[in-house]
Backbone as a printed PyTorch tensor [residue, N CA C, xyz], in Angstrom:
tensor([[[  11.2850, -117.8530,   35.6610],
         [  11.1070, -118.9850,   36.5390],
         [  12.1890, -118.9260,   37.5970]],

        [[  11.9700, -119.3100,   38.8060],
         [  12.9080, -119.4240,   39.8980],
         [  12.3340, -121.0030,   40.3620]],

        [[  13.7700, -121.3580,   40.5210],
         [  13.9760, -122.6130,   40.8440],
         [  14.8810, -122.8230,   42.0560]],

        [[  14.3990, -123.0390,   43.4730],
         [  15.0860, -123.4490,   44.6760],
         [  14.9310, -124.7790,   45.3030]],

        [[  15.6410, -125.1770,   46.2230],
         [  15.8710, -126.4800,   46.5940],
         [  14.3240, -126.6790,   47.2640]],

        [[  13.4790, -125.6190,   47.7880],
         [  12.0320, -125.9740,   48.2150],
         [  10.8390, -125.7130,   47.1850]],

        [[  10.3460, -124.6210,   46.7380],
         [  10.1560, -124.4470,   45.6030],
         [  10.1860, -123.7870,   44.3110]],

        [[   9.4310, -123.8860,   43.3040],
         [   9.3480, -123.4920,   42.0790],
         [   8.5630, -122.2680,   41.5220]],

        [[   8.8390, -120.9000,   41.0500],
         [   8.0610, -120.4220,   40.9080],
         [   8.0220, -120.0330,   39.2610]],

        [[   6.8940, -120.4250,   38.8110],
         [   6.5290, -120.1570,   37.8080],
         [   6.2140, -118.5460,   36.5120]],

        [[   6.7380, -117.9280,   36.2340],
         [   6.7490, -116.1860,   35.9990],
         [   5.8120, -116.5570,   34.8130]],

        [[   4.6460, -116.5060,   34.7440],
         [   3.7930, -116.3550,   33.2720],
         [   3.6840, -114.6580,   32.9930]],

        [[   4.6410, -114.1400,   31.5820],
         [   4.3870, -112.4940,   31.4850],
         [   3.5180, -112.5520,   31.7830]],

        [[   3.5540, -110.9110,   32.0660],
         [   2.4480, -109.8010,   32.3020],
         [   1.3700, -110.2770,   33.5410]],

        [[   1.9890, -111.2830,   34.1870],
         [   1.3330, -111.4030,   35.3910],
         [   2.1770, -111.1790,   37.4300]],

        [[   2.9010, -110.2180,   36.7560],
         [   3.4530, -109.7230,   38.4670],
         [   4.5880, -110.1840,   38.4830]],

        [[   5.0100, -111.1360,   37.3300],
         [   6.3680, -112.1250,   37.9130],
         [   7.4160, -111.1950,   38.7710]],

        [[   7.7650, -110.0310,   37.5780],
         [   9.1170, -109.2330,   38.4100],
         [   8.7440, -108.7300,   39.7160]],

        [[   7.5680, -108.5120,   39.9870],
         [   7.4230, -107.7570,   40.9960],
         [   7.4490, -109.3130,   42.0400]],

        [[   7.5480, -110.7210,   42.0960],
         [   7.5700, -111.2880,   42.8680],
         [   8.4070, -111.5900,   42.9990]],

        [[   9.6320, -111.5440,   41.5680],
         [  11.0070, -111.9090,   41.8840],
         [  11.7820, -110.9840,   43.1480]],

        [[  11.2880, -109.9550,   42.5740],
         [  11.6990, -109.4260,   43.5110],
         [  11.8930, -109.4250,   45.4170]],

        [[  10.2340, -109.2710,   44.9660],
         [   9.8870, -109.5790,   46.2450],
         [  10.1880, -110.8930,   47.8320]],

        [[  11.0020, -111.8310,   46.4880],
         [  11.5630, -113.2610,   47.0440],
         [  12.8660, -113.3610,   46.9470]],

        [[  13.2020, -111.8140,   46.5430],
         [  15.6860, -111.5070,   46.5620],
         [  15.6280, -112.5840,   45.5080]],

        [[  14.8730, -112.6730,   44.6670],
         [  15.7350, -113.1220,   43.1020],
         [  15.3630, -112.7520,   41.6610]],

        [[  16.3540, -110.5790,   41.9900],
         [  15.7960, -109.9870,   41.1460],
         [  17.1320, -110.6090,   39.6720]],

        [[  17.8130, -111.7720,   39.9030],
         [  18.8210, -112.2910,   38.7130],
         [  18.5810, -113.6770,   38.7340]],

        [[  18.4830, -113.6670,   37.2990],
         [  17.6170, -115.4560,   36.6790],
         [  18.4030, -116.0700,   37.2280]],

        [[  18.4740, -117.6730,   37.4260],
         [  19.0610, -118.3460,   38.0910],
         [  18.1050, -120.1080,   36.6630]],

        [[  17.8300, -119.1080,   35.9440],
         [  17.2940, -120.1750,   34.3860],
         [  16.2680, -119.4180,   33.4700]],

        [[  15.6540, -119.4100,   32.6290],
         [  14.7380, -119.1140,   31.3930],
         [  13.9710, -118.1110,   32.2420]],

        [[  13.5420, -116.9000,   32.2560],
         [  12.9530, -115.7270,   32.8060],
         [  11.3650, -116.7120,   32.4580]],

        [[  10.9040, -116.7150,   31.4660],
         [   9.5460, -117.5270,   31.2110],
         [   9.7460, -118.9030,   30.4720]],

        [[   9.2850, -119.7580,   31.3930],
         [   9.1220, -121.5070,   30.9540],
         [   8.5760, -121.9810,   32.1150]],

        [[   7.7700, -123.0920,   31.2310],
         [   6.6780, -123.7620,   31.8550],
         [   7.0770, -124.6790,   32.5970]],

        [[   6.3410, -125.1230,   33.5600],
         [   6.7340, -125.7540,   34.9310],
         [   7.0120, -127.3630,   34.4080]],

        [[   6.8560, -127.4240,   32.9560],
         [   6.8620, -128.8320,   32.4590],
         [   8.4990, -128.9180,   32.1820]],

        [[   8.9990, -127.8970,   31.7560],
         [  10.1740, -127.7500,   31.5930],
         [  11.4230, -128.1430,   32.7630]],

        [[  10.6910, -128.0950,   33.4720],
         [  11.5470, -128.5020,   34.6680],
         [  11.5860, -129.6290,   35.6130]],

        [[  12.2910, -130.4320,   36.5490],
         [  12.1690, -131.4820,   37.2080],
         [  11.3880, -130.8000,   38.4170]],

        [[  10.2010, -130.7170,   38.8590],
         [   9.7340, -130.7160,   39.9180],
         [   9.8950, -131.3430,   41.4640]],

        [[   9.8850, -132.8790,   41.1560],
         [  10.3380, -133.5710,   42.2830],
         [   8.9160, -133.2500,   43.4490]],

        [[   9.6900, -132.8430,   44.6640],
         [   9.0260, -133.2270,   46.1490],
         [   8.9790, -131.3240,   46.3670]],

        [[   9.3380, -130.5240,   45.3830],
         [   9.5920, -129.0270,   45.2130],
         [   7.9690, -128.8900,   45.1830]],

        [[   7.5230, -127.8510,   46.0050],
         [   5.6410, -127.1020,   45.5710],
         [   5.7560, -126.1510,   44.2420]],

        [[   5.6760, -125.6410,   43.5550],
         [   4.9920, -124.8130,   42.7240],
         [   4.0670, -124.0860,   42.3940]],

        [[   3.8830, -122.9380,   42.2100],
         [   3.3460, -121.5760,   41.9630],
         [   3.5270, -120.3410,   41.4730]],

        [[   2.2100, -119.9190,   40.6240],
         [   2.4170, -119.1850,   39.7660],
         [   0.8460, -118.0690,   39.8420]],

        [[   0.8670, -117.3230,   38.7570],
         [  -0.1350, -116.3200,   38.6760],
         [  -0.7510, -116.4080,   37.5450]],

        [[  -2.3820, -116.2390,   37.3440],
         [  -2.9700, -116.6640,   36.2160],
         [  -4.0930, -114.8520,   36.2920]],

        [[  -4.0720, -114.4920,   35.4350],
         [  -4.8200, -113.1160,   35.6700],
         [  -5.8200, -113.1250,   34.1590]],

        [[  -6.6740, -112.0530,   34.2210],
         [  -7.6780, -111.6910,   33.8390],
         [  -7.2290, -111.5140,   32.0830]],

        [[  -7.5190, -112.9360,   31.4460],
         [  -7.0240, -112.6760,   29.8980],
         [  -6.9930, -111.5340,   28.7680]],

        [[  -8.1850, -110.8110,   28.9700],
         [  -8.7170, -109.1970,   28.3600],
         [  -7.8800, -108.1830,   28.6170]],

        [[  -7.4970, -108.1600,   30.5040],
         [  -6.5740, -107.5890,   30.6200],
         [  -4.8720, -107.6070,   30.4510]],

        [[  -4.5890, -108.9150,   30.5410],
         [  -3.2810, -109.3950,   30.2710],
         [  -2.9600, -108.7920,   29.1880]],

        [[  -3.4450, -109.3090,   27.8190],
         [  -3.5270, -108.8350,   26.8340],
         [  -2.8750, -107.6320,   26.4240]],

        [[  -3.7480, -106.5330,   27.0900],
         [  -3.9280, -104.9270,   26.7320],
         [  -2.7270, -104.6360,   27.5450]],

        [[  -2.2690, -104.9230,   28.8330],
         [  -1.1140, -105.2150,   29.5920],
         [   0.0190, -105.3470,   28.4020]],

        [[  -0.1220, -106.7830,   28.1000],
         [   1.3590, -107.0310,   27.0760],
         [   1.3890, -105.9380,   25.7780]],

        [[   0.3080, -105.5880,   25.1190],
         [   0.1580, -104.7640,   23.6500],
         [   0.3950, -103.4840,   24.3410]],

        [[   0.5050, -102.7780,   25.7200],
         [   0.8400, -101.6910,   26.1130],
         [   2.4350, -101.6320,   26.6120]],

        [[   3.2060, -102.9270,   26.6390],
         [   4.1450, -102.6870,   27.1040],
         [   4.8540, -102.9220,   26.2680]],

        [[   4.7860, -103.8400,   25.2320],
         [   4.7120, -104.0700,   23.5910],
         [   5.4960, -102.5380,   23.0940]],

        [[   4.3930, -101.5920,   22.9330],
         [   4.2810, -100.4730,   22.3880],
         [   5.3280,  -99.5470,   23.0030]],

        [[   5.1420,  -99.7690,   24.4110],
         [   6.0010,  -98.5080,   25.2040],
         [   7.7920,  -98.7370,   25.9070]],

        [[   8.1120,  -99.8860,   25.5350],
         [   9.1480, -100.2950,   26.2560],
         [  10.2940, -100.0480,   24.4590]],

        [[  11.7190,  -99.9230,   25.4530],
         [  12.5450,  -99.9660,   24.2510],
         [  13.4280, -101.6180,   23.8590]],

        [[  12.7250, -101.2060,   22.7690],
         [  13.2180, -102.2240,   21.6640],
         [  14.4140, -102.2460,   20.6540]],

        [[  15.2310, -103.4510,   20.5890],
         [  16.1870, -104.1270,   19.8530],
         [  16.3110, -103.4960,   18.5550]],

        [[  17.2450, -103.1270,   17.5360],
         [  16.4240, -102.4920,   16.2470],
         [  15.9120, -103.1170,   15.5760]],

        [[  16.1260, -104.6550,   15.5750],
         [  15.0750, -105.6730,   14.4980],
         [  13.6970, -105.4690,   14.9490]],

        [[  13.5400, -104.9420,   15.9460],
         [  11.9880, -105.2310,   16.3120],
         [  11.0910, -103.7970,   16.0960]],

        [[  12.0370, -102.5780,   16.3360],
         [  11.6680, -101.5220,   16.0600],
         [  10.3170, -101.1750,   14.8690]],

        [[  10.7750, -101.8500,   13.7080],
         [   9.3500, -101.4300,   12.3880],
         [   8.1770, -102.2220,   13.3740]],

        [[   8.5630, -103.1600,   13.9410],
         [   6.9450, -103.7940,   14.3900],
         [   6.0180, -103.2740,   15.4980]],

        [[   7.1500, -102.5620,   16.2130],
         [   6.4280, -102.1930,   17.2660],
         [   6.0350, -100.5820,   16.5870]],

        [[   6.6980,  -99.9310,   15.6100],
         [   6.3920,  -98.9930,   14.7940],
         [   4.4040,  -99.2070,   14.3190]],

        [[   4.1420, -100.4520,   13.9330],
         [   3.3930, -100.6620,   13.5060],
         [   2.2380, -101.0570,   14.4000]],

        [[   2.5480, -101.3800,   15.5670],
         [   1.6150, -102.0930,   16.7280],
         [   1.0220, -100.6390,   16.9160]],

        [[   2.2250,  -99.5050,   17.3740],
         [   2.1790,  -98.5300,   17.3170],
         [   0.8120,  -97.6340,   16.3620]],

        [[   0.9620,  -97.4130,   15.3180],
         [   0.1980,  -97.3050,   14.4040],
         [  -1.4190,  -97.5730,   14.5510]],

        [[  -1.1910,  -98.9810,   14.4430],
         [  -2.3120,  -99.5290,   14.1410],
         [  -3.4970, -100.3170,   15.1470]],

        [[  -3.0270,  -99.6570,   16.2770],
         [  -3.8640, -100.4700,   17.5030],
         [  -3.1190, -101.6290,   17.8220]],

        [[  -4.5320, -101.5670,   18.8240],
         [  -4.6900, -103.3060,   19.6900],
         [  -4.8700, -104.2220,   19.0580]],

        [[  -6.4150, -103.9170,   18.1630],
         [  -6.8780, -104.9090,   16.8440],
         [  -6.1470, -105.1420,   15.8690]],

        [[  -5.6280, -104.4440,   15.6560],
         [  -4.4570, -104.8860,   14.5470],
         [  -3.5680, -105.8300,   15.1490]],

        [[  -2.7260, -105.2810,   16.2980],
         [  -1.7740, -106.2550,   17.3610],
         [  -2.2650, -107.4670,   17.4460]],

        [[  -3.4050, -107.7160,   17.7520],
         [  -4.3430, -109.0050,   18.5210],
         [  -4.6300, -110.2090,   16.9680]],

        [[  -4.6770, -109.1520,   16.0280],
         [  -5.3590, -109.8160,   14.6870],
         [  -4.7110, -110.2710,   13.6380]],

        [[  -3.5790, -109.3390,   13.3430],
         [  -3.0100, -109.1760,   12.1930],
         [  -1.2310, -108.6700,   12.8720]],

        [[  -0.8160, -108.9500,   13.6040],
         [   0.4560, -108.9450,   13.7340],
         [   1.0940, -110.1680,   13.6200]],

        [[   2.5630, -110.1070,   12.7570],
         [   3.1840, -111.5040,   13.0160],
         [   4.1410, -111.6520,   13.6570]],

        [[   3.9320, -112.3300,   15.1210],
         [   5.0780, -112.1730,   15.7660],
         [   6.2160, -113.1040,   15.7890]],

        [[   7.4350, -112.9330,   16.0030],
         [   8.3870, -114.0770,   16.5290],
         [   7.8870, -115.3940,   17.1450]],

        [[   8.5520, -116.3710,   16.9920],
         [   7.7740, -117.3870,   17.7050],
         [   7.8870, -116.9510,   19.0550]],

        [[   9.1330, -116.6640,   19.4830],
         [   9.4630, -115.8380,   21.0720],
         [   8.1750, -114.9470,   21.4880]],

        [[   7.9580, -114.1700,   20.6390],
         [   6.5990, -112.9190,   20.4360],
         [   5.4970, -114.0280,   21.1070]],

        [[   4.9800, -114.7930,   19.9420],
         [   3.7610, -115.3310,   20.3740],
         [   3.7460, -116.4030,   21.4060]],

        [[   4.4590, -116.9260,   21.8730],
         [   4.5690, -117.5670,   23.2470],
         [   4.5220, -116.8960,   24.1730]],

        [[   4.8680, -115.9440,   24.2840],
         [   5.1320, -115.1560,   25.6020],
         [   3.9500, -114.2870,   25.3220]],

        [[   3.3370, -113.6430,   24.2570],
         [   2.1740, -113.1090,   24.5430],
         [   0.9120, -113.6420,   24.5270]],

        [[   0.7810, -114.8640,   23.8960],
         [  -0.2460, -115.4100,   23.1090],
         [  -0.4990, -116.8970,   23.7480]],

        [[  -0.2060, -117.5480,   24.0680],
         [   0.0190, -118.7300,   24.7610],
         [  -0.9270, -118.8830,   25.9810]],

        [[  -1.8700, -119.9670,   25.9090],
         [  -2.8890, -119.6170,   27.2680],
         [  -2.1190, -119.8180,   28.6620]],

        [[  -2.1580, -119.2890,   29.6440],
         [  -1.7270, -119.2180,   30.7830],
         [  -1.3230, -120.5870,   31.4860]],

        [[  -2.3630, -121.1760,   31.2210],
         [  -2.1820, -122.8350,   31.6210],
         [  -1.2550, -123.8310,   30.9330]],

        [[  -1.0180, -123.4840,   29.9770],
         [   0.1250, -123.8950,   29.3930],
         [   1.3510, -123.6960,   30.4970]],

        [[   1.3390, -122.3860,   31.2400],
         [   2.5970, -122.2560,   31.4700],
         [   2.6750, -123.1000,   33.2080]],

        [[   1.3000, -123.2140,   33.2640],
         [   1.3970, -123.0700,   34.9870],
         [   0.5740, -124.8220,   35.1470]],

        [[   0.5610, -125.6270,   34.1810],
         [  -0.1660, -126.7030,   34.3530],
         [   0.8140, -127.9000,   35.0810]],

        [[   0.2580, -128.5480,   36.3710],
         [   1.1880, -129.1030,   37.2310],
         [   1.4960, -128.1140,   38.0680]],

        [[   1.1940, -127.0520,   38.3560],
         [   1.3590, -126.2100,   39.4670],
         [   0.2140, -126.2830,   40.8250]],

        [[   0.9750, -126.6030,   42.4330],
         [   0.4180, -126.7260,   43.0600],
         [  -0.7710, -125.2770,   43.5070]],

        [[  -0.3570, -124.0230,   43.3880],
         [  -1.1760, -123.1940,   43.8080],
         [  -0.6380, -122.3820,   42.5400]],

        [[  -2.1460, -121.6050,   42.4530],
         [  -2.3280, -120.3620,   41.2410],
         [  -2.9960, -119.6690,   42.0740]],

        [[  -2.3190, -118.9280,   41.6830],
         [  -2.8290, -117.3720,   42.5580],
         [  -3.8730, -116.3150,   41.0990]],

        [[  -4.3800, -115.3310,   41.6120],
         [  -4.8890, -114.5530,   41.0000],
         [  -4.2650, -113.1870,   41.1800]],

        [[  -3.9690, -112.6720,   39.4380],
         [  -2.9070, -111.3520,   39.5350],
         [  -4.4950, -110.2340,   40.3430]],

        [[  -5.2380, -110.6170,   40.0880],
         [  -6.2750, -109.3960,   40.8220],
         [  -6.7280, -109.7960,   42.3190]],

        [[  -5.7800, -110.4900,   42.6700],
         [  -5.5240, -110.3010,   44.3190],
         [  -3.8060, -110.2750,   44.4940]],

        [[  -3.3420, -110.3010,   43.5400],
         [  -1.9040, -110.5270,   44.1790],
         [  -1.1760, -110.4410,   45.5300]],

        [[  -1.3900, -109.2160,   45.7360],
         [  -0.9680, -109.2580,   47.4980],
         [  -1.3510, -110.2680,   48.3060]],

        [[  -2.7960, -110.3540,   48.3060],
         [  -3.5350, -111.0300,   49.0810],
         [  -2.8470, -112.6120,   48.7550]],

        [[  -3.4440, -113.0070,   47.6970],
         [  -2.7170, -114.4880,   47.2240],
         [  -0.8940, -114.5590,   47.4600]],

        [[  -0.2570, -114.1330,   47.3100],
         [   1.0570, -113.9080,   47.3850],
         [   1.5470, -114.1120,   48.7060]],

        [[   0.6860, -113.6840,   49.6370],
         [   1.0450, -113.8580,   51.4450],
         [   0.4430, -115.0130,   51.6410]],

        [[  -0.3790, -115.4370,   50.9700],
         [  -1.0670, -116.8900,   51.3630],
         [   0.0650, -117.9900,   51.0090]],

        [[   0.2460, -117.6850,   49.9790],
         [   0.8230, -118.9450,   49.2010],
         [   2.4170, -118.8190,   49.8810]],

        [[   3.2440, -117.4680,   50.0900],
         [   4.3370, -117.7830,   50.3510],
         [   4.7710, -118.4440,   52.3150]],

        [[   3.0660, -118.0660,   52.8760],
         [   2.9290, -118.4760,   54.4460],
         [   2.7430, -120.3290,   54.0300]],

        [[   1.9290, -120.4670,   53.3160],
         [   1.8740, -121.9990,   53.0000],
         [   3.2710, -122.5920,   52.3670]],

        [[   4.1020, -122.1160,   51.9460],
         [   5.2960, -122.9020,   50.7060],
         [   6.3950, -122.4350,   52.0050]],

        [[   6.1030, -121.5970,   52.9890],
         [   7.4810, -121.4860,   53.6830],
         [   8.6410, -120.1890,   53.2510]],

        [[   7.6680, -119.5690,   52.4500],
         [   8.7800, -118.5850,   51.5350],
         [   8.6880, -117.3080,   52.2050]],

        [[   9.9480, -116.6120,   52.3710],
         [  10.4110, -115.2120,   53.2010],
         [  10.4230, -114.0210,   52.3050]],

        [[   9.4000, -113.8160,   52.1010],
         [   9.0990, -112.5470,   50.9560],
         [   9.1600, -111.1680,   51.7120]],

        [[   9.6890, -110.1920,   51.0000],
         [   9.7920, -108.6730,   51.5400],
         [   8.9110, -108.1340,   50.9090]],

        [[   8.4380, -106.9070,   51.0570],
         [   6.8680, -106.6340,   50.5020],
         [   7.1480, -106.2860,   48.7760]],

        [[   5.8650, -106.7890,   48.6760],
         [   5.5330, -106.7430,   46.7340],
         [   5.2540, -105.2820,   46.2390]],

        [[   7.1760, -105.2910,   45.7490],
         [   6.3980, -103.8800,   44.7080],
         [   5.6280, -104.1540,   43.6190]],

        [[   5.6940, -103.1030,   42.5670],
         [   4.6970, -102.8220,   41.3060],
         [   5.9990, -102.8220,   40.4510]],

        [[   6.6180, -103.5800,   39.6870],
         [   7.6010, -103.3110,   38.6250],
         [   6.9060, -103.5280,   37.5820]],

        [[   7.1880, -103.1880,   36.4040],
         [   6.7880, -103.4930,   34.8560],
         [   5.5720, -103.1230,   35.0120]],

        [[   5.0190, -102.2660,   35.2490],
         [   3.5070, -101.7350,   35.0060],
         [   3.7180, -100.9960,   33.4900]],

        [[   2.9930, -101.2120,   32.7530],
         [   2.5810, -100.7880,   31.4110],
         [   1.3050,  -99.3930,   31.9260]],

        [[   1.5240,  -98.2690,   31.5500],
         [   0.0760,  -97.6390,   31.3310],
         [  -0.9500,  -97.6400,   30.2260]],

        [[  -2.1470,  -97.7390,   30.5260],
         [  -2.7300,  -97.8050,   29.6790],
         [  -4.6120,  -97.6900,   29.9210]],

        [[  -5.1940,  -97.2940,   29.2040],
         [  -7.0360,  -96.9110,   29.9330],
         [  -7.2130,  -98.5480,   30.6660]],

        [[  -8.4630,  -98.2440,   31.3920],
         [  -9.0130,  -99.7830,   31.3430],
         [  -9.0040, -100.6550,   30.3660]],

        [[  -8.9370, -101.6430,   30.4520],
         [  -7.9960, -102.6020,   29.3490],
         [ -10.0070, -103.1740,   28.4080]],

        [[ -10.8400, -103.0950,   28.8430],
         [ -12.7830, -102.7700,   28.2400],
         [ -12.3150, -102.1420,   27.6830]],

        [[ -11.7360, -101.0150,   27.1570],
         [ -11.8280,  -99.8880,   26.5200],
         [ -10.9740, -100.2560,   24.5960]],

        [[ -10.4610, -101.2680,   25.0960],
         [  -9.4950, -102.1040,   23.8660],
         [ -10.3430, -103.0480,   23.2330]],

        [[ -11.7450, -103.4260,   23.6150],
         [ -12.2230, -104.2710,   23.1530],
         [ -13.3440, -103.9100,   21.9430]],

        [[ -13.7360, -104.9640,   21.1190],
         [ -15.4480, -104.8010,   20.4600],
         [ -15.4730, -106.2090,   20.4840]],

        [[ -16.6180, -106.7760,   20.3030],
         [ -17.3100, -107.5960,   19.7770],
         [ -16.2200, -108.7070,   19.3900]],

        [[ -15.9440, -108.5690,   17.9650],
         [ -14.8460, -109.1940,   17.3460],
         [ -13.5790, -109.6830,   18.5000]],

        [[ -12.8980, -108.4990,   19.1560],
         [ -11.5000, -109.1860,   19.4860],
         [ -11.7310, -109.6300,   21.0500]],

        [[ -13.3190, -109.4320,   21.4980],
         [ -13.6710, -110.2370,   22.7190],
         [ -13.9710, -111.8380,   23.0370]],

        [[ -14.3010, -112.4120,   21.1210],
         [ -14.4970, -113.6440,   21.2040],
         [ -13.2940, -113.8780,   20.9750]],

        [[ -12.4210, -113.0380,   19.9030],
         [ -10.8470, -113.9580,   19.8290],
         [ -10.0970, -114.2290,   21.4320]],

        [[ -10.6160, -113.3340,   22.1950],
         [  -9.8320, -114.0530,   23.2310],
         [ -10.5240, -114.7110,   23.8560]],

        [[ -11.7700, -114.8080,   24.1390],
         [ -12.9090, -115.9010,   24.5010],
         [ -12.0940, -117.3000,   24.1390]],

        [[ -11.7940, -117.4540,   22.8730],
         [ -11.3790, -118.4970,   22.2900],
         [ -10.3890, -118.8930,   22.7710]],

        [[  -8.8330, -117.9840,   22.9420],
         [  -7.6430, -118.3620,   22.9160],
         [  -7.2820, -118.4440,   24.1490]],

        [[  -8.2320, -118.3350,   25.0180],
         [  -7.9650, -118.6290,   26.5220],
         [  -9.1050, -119.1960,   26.8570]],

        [[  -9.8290, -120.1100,   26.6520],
         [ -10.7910, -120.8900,   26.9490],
         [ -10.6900, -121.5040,   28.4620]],

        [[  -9.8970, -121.9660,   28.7100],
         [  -8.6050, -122.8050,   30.2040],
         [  -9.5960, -122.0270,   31.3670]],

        [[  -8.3490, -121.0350,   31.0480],
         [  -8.1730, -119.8050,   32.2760],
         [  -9.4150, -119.3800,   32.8210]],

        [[  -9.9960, -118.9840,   31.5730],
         [ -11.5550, -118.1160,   31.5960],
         [ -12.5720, -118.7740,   32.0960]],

        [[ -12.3140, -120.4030,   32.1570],
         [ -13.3010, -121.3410,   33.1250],
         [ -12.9320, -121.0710,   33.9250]],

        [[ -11.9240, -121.9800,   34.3020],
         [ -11.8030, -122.1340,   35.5160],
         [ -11.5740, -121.1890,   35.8940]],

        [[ -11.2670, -119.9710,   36.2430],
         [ -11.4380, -119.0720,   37.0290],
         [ -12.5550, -117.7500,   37.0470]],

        [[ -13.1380, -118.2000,   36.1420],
         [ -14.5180, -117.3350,   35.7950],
         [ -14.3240, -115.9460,   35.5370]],

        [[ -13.0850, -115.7070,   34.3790],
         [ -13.1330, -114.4710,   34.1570],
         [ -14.1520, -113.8850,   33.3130]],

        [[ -14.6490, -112.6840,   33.0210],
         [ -15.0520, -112.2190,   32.0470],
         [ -14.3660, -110.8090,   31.2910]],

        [[ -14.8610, -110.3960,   30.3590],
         [ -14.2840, -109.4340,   29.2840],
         [ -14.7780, -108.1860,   30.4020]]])
């Protein structure tokens, strides 16, 4: 989260945040890297954030999950995410409460009371809109924290398409995503 005397920007993981911190010269927290806009005094401040494609988010976080280096307490789990898939990750992993907030938590949770939501599958596009409307002096948007990984369809069946059907119900209206 970045918090300035005009406005608020909201970082929901795995949706572009670093690459906007950046992009706005505040690549050092200045409060909680992820927390919800409830968390904070808003005031006469605008707010905005990024809400992206839940299927993909997902496969996003369980790929960066897997590939990034980890703490040694966390090491056997990601040993095991490792191992055992996505479905396993999505189904049968137990994460930290830290873990499942930040991966698991519907988007709107984080961004509810936010004046503009952008979409991570326009980012650029939304990102110049919103920072020409809020007044904000952005330098161009890199790509930080990209996870690799196939098309994020390729992680799915049947089964772990309704679990997220379910656990993002919010998002997936109102913005009419699909799997």
């Amino acid at each position: 989260m970045i918090e300035t005397g005009t406005f608020i920007f909201v970082h929901v993981p795995k949706n572009g945040g670093a690459s906007i911190e950046q992009a706005i010269c505040f690549p050092l927290k200045n409060g909680p890297l992820h927390a919800p806009l409830r968390s904070v005094r808003k005031g006469k401040r605008k707010a905005f954030g990024f809400v992206r494609n839940p299927w993909d988010r997902l496969v996003s976080a369980y790929s960066y999950y897997c590939q990034r280096e980890m703490p040694p307490h966390r090491i056997e789990q990601q040993a095991l995410a490792r191992k055992h898939g996505f479905k396993w990750w999505l189904t049968e992993w137990q994460p930290t409460p830290k873990d499942q907030a930040v991966s698991f938590r519907s988007q709107m949770w984080w961004l509810d009371g936010c004046d503009r939501i952008g979409m991570f599958e326009y980012l650029k596009r939304d990102f110049e809109i919103i920072c020409a409307e809020f007044g904000i002096k952005a330098n161009k948007l890199p790509h930080i924290n990209a996870s690799k990984h196939e098309h994020y369809s390729t992680f799915y069946d049947s089964e772990t398409i309704a679990i997220v059907g379910s656990l993002y119900a919010p998002e997936i209206e109102r913005f009419e995503y699909e799997p």
